[in-house]
N, C-alpha and C positions, 0 to 999 in steps of 0.2 A: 581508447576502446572501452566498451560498455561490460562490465561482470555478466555472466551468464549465471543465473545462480541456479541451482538444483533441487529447492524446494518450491511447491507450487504458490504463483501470487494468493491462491485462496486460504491455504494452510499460514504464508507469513500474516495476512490480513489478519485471520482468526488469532494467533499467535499475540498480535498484537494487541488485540479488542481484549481479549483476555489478560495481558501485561497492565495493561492502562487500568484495566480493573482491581485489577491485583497489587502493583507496586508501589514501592512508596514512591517515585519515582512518575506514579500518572496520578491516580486517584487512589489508591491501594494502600495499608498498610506495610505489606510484607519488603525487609528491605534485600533479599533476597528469594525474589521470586521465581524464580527458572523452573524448581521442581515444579511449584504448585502451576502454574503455566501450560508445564508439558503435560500435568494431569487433568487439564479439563477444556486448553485447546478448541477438541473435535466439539465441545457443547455453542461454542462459538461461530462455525463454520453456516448456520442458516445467514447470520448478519456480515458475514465476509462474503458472501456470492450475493449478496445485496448489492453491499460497498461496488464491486466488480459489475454489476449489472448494470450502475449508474452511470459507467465509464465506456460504455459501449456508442455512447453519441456525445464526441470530442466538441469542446467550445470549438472559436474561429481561431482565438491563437492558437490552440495546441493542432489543429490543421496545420497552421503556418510555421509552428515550429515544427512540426514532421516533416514537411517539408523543404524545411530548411538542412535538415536534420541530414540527408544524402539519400543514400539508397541502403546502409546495411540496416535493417531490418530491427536490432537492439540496440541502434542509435537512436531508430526515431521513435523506438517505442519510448528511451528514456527522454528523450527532448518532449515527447507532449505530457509525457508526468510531469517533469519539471515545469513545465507549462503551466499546468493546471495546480500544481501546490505554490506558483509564483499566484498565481490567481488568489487565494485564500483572503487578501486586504482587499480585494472588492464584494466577500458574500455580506 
């Protein structure tokens, strides 16, 4: 079964754009960067509804892994991500 998680994809996105910036850990200095993270986040959130925007027209496998995927709903949303970050060795 697939986690349901509670925060919105657009806030982890941001969350994240901001982390890679930040930590030592992407590109960043800081080798605890949580605080600094939680504090600028929201400055983030125009290039995470970007990210999400692109994702709006699925390649053909992550089609065919949603459909492979069954019918519950946060199954197949996680089989065509997975899809699509298996994709990453052909951009």
């Amino acid at each position: 079964m697939t986690d349901i998680s509670v925060t919105s994809p657009v806030e982890r996105i941001a969350r994240v754009i901001a982390a890679e910036a930040l930590s030592i850990n992407g590109e960043g200095q800081d080798a605890s960067a949580g605080g600094a993270v939680d504090a600028v986040w929201e400055q983030e959130l125009p290039r995470a509804m970007s990210v999400l925007r692109t994702l709006r027209e699925p390649t053909p496998e992550m089609v065919e892994a949603g459909r492979a995927a069954g019918s519950d709903p946060a199954e197949i949303w996680n089989a065509m991500v997975r899809a699509a970050i298996g994709q990453e060795d052909t951009v």
